[in-house]
C-alpha positions as CSV (number, residue, x, y, z in Angstrom):
1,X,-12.7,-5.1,-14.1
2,X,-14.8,-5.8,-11.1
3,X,-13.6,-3.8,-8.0
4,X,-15.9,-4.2,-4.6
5,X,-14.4,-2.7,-1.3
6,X,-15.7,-3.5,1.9
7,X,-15.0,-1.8,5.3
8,X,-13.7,-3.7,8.2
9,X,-15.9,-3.7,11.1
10,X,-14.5,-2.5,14.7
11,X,-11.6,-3.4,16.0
12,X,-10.1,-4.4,12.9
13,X,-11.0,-0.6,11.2
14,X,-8.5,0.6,13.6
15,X,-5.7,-1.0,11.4
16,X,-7.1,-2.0,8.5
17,X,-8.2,0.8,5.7
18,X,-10.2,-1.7,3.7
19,X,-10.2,-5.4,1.9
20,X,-10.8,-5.2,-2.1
21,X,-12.5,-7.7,-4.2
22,X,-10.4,-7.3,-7.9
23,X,-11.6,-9.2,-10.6
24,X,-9.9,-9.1,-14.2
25,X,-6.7,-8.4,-16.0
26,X,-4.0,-7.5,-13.3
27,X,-1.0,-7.0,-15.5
28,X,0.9,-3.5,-14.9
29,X,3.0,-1.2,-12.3
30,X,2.1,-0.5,-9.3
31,X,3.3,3.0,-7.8
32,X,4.3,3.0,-4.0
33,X,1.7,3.5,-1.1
34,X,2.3,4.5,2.6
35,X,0.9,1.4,4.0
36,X,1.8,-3.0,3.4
37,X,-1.0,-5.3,2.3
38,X,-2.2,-8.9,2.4
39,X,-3.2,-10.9,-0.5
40,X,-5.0,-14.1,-1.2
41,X,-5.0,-14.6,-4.7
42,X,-8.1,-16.8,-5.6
43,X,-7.1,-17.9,-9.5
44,X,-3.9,-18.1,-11.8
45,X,-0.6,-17.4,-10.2
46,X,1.5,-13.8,-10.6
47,X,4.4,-12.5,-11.9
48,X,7.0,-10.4,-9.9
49,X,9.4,-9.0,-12.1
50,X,12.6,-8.3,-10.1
51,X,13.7,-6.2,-13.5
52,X,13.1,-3.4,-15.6
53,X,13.3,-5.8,-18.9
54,X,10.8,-7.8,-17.7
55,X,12.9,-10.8,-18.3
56,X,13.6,-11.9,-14.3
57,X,10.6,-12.6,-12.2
58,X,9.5,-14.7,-8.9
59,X,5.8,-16.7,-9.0
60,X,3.4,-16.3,-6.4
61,X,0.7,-18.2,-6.2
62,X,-1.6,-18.7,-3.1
63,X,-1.4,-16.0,-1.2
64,X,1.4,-13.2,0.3
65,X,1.8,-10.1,2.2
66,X,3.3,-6.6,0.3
67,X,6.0,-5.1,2.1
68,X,5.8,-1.1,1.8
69,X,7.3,-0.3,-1.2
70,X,9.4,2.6,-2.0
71,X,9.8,2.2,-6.2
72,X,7.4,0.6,-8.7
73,X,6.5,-3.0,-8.8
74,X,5.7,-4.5,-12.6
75,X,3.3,-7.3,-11.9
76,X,1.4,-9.7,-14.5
77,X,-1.1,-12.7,-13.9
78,X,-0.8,-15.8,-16.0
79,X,-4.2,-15.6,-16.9
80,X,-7.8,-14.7,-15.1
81,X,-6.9,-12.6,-11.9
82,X,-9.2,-13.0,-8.7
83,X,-8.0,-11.6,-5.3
84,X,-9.1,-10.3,-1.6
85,X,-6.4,-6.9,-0.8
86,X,-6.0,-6.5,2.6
87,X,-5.0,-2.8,2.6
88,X,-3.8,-2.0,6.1
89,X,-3.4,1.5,7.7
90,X,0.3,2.9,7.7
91,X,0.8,1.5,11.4
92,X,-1.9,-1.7,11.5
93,X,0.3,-4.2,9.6
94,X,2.6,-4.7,12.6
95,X,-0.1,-5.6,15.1
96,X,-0.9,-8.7,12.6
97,X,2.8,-9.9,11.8
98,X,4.7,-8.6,15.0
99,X,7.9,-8.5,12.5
100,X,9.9,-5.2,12.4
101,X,8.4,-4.0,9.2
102,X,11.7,-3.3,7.8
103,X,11.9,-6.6,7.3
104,X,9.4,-6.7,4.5
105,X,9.9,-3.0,2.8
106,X,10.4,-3.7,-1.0
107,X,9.6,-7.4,-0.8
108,X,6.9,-9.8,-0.8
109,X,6.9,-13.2,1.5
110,X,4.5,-15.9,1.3
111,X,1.9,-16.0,4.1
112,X,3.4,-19.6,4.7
113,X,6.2,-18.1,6.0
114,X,4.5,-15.9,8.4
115,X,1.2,-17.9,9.8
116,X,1.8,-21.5,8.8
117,X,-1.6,-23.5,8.4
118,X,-4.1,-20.8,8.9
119,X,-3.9,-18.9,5.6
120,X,-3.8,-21.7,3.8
121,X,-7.3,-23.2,5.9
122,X,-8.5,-19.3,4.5
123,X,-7.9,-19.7,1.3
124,X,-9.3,-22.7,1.5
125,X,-12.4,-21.4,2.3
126,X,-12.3,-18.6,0.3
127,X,-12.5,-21.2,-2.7
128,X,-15.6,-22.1,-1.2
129,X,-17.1,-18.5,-0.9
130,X,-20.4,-18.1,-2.5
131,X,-20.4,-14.5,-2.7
132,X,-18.0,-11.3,-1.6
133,X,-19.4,-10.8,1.5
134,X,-19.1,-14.3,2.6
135,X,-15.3,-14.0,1.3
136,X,-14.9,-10.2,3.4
137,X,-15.9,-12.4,6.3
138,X,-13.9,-14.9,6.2
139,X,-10.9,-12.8,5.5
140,X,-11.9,-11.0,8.6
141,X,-12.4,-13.4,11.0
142,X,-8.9,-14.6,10.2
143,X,-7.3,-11.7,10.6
144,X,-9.5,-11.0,13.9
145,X,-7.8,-14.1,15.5
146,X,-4.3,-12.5,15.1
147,X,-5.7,-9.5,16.0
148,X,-6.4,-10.9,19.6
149,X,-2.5,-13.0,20.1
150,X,-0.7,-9.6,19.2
151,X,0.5,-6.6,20.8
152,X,0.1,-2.6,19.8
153,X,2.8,-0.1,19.0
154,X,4.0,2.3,20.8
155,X,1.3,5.4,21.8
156,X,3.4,7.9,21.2
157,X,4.6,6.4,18.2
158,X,1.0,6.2,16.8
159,X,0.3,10.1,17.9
160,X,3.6,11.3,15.6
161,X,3.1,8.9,12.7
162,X,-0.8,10.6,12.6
163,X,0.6,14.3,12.6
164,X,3.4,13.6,10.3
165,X,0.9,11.9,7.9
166,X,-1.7,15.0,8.2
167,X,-1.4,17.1,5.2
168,X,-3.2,19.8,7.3
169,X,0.3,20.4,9.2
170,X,3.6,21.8,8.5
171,X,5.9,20.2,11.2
172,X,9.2,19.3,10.0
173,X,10.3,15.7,11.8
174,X,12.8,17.7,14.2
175,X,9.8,20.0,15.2
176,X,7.5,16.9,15.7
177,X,10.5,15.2,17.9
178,X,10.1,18.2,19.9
179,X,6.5,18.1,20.2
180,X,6.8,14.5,21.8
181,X,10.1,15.1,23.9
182,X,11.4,11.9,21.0
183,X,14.8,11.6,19.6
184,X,15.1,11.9,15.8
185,X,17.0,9.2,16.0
186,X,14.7,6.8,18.4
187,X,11.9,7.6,16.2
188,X,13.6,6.8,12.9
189,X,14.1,3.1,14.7
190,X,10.4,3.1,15.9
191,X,9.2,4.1,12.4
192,X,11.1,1.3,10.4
193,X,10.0,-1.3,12.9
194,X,6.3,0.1,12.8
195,X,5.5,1.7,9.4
196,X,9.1,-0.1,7.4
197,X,11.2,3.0,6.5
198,X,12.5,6.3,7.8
199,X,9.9,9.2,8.8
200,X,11.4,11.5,6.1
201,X,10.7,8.4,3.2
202,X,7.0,7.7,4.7
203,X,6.4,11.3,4.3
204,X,7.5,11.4,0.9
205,X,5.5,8.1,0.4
206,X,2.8,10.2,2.2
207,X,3.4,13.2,-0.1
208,X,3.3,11.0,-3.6
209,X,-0.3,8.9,-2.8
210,X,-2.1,12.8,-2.1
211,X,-0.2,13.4,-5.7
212,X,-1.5,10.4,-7.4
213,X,-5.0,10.9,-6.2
214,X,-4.6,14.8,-6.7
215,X,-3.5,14.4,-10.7
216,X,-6.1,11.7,-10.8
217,X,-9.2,13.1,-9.9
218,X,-7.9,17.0,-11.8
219,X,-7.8,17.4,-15.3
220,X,-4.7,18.0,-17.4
221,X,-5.1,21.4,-17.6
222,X,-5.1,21.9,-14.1
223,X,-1.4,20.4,-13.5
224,X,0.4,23.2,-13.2
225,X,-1.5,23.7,-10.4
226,X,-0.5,20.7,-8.6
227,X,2.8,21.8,-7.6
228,X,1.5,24.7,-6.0
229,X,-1.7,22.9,-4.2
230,X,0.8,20.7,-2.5
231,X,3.7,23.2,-1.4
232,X,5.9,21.9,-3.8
233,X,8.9,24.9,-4.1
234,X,8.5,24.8,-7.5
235,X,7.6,22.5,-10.3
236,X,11.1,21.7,-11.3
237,X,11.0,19.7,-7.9
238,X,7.4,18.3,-8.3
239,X,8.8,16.5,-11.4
240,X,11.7,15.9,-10.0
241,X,10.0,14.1,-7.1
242,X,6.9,12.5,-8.5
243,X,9.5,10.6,-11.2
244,X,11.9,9.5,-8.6
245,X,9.3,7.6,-7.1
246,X,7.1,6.2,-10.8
247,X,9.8,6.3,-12.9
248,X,7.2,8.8,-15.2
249,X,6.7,12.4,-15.8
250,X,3.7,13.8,-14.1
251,X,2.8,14.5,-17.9
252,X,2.8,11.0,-18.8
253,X,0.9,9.7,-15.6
254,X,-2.1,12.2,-16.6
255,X,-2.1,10.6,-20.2
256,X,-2.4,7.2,-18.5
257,X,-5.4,8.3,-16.8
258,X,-7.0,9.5,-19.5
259,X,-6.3,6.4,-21.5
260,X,-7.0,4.0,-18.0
261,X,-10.5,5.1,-16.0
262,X,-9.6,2.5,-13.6
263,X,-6.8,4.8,-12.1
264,X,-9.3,7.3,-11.0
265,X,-10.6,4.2,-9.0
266,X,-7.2,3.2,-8.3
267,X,-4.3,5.6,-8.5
268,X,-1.9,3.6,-7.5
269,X,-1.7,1.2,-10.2
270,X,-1.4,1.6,-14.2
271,X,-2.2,-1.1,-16.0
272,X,-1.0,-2.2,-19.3
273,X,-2.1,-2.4,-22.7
């Protein structure tokens, strides 16, 4: 697998985390993040399986954005994958698509739907790309002109979505709704529109990516140790938790990464055999 990751330059590192180069087989789950994506996929079209039998599925071929999504995702390309991942922050998809985010949680739409011409025009000269940094750029020049029509979220928003996502803290959501003189109930609406779900599922979202990279990076013997490290009440709930989310066993995701060194790289997603 080829995996190159570039960093945005300013303004668009304000939103976006990075954009990844994947070359290779992409066939397998992915686990859910805290944040949407964009996609322009470069070579054979892909597989979403809307089932657990792997018998129902929807084709995507040129490009598409990722809703947030809250349960795993089994995805397989017809052949030779090559892609560009824009991976935005929690908040930075919005200022590109100005949709309530909601709106995309658990699905994927074609970019056609969302910008028209232009990200066909891009992936029309991403064909043309000599090289990844030519590809990076054009990537983000396009999203630089959306970046310029759009509007920002909400400040306060941005200031409670950054302490609720800092594993450093212990704020519960009402004491955070204090802090900012907000409404539970105004900032459960402001999240979904800005991040797609409620506070208390983008904290567990938040809560299940510091897992993933946390199992990933240990190893196996230190497991028992991961329920502790991340406050879990005990480990009956840990497991309770972490499967809710993968549909696995924290046990059975550390024998994937032992059998898949690419999950160290990218925790999120376990490919198949």
């Amino acid at each position: 697998m080829i995996y190159q990751k570039h960093i945005p330059k300013f303004p668009l590192d304000n939103y976006i985390d990075s954009i990844i180069y994947i070359e290779g087989n992409n066939k397998g789950t992915g686990l859910p993040k805290t944040a949407m994506s964009l996609i322009f996929n470069l070579e054979d079209s892909f597989k979403l399986f809307t089932d657990k039998e792997f018998t129902k599925y929807i084709d995507y071929k040129k490009h598409w954005v990722a809703g947030l999504q809250t349960k795993p995702t089994n995805v397989e390309s017809y052949g030779t994958s090559k892609m560009l991942v824009v991976q935005f922050k929690t908040l930075g998809a919005f200022i590109f698509l100005n949709d309530p985010l909601h709106y995309y949680t658990d699905n994927y739409i074609s970019l056609d739907n969302i910008f028209n011409k232009e990200a066909n025009e891009t992936w029309e000269q991403l064909q043309e790309a000599q090289s990844w940094n030519e590809k990076f750029l054009f990537v983000e020049n396009f999203l630089y002109r959306k970046l310029l029509t759009n509007k920002l979220p909400n400040k306060k928003l941005i200031s409670t979505i950054e302490i609720l996502l800092d594993n450093r803290t212990n704020l519960s959501i009402n004491e955070i709704c204090k802090q900012f003189n907000i409404s539970r109930k105004h900032l459960n609406n402001l999240s979904k529109e800005y991040a797609g779900v409620s506070p208390k599922m983008l904290s567990s979202l938040n809560r299940l990516q510091t897992t993933l990279k946390t199992i990933s990076s240990s190893k196996s013997d230190k497991l028992t140790n991961v329920a502790y490290e991340l406050e879990y009440f005990d480990q009956a709930h840990f497991n309770n938790d972490f499967k809710r989310f993968t549909n696995i066993k924290p046990t059975e995701y550390v024998k994937l990464v032992e059998q898949n060194p690419t999950m160290k790289i990218v925790p999120h997603f376990i490919p198949f055999r």
